[in-house]
N, C-alpha and C positions, 0 to 999 in steps of 0.2 A: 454832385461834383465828384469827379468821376477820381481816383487815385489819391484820398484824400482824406483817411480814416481818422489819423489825428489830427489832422487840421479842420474837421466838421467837430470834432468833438471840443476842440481849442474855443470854435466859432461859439458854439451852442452854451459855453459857458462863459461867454463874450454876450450874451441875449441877443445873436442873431438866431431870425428863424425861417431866412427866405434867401437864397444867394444873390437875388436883386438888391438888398439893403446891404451888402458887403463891399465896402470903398475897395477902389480900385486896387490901392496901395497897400491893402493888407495881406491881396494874393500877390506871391513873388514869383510864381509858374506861370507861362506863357498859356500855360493850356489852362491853368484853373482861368486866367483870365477871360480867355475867348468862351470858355463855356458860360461865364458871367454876362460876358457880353450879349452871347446870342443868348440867353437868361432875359437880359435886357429889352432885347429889341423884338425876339419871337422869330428871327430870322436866320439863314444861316451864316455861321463864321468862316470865310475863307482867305487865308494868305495865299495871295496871287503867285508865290514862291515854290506852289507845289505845280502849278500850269507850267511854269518856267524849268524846273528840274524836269518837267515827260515831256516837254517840247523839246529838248535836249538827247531825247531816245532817237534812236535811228530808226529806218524800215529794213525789210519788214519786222512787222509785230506780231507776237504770237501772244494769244489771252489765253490763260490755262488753268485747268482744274480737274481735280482728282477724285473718285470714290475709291473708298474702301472696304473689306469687310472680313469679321474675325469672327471665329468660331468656337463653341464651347468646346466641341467635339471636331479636331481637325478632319477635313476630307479628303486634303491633298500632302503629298510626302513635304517633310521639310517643314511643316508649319508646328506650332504649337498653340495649345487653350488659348484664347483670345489674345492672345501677347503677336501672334504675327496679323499683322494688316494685310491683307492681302488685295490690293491694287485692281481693280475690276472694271473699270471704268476712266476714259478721259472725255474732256473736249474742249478743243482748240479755233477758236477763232484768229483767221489769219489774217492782219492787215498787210497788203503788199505794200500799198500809199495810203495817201492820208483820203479815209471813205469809202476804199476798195477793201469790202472785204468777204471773206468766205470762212464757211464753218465746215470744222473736220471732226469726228467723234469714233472714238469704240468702245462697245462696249460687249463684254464676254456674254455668251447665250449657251456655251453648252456644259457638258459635268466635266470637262478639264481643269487644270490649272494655268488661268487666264497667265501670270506673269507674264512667261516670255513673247506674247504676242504682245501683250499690252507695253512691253518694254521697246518690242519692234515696229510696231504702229506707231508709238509716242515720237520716236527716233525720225520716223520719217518725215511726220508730223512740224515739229520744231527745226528742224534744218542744222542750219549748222553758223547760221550768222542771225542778229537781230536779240533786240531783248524778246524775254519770257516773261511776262505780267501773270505775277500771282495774289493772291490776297491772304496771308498767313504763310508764308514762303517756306517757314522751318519743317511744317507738313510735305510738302511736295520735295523738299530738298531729300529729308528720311526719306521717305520711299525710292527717289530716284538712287541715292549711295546705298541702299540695302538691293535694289534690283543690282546695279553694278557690284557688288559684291557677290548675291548669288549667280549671276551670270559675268564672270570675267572677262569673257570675249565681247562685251557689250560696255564694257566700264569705259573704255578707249573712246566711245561717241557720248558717253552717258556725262563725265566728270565734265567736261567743255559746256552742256548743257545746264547744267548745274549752276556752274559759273557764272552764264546770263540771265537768271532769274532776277527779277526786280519784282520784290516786296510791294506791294500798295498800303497794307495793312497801318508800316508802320509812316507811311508818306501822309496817312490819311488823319492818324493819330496828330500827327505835329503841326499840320496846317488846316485840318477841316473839322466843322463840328455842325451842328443845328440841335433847335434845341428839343424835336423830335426823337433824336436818337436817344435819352435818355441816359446817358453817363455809359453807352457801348456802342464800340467799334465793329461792329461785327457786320456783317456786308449785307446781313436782311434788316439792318439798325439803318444801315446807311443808305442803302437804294430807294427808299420809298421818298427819300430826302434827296433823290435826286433824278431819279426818273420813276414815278411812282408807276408810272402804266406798263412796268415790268415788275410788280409786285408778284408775291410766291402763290395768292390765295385761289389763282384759276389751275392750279397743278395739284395730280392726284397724289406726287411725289414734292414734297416741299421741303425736306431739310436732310441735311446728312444721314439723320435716323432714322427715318423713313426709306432711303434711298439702300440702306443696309437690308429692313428688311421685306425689301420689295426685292432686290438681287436675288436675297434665299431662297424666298417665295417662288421665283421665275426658275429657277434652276433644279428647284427639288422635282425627281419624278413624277411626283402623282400630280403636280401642277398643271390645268388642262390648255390646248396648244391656245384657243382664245385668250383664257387667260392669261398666259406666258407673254403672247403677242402683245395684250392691253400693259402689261408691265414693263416689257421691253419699250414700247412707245412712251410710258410717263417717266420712265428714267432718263433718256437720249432728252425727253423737255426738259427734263431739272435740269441736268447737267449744264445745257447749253445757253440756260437761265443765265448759271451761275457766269458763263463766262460773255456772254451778252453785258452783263451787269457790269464786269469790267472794262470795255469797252467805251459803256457810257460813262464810267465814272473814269477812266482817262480822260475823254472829249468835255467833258464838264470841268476838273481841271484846267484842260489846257483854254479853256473860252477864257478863262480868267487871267492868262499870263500875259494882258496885253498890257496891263496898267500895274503888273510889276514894278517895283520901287523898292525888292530888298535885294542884296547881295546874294550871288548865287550861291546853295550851299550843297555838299551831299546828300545826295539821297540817302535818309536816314533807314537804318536796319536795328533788327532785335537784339 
């Protein structure tokens, strides 16, 4: 039970020792509930409320995600020891309507400092109308006000884009669970819970960390051009995983908004 530290420990000295023997009425959070529920039943939890608030997004959609990568020993001016992220990678899946859609990506290949292209890719990428579906949005928000900050001339299209980003993270937290995910939100918790045959384990690149140090790897000189090439190609996969993934977990939502029965509410944020 996922956010719950002293309320397991309250339990436990209560002589529960399964969240399936826990009355209903003892949890007062909507979410300790549902997670009880699909506890319960082995199935997943969805309030029809979260299909209804993304049926409410306008076209086109843009699904978006970021890599990044930091350095012990900086390579490029401006940065410092690990503390700057340095932005190296996007990819964007565009819905113009609802099932038309198309994949856009960049991703940096040579010993520059990716920023400004990845700032002007990104730009052209996202447009200038429609929501931006992310999944942990406070990430992608930093980097986009730290690029407009180091490039001023760019803040002017960058802060508008900003603006439309729509969080899934925390839409997903408030109305979805299964009971697979095991007490986390996190988007390789939650994919397999809901289109499993985009799981991560056929990619040579499978998570953020991986994807850092497979960047380094591809860019350091002695690195050979096969190499380089096989690297460049598992990166452009993961990335487009990740935003594939969102895609299907908007469309899985919204399948559900049809037997909605609660009050529209906010799309909730961090």
């Amino acid at each position: 039970m996922p956010r719950a530290r002293a309320l397991a420990t309250e339990l436990r000295l209560e002589g529960y020792t399964d969240l399936r023997q826990i009355p209903a009425e003892r949890l007062s959070r909507p979410l300790h509930r549902r997670v009880r529920q699909a506890a319960l039943t082995g199935s997943a939890e969805l309030d029809p409320a979260a299909g209804k608030l993304l049926s409410a997004q306008a076209y086109p959609r843009r699904y978006l995600d970021f890599e990044t990568v930091s350095f012990a020993v900086p390579i490029w001016a401006d940065t410092r020891p690990y503390a700057t992220q340095i932005p190296f990678q996007w990819s964007c899946h565009v819905e113009a309507a609802p099932g038309a859609v198309m994949h856009r990506a960049y991703l940096a290949d040579g010993p520059h400092d990716p920023r400004r292209r990845f700032a002007e890719t990104l730009l052209d990428a996202v447009g200038e109308t429609g929501p931006i579906f992310v999944y942990n949005g406070a990430f992608e928000r930093r980097i986009m006000r730290e690029l407009a900050e180091y490039f001023p001339d760019l803040a002017p299209r960058l802060h508008p884009a900003i603006g439309r980003i729509v969080d899934l993270l925390p839409l997903a937290r408030v109305h979805y669970y299964h009971p697979e995910m095991h007490g986390s939100w996190s988007l390789k918790a939650v994919l397999p819970t809901i289109a499993p045959e985009l799981a991560y384990e056929d990619l040579e690149v499978a998570d953020g960390g991986m994807a850092q140090e497979a960047f380094r790897e591809m860019i350091h000189t002695e690195t050979q051009v096969e190499r380089r090439a096989a690297l460049h190609h598992a990166l452009l996969a993961y990335c487009e995983r990740d935003t594939m993934a969102l895609v299907h977990l908007v469309r899985h939502f919204e399948a559900n908004s049809l037997v909605m029965n609660k009050s529209v509410i906010r799309i909730p944020d961090e």
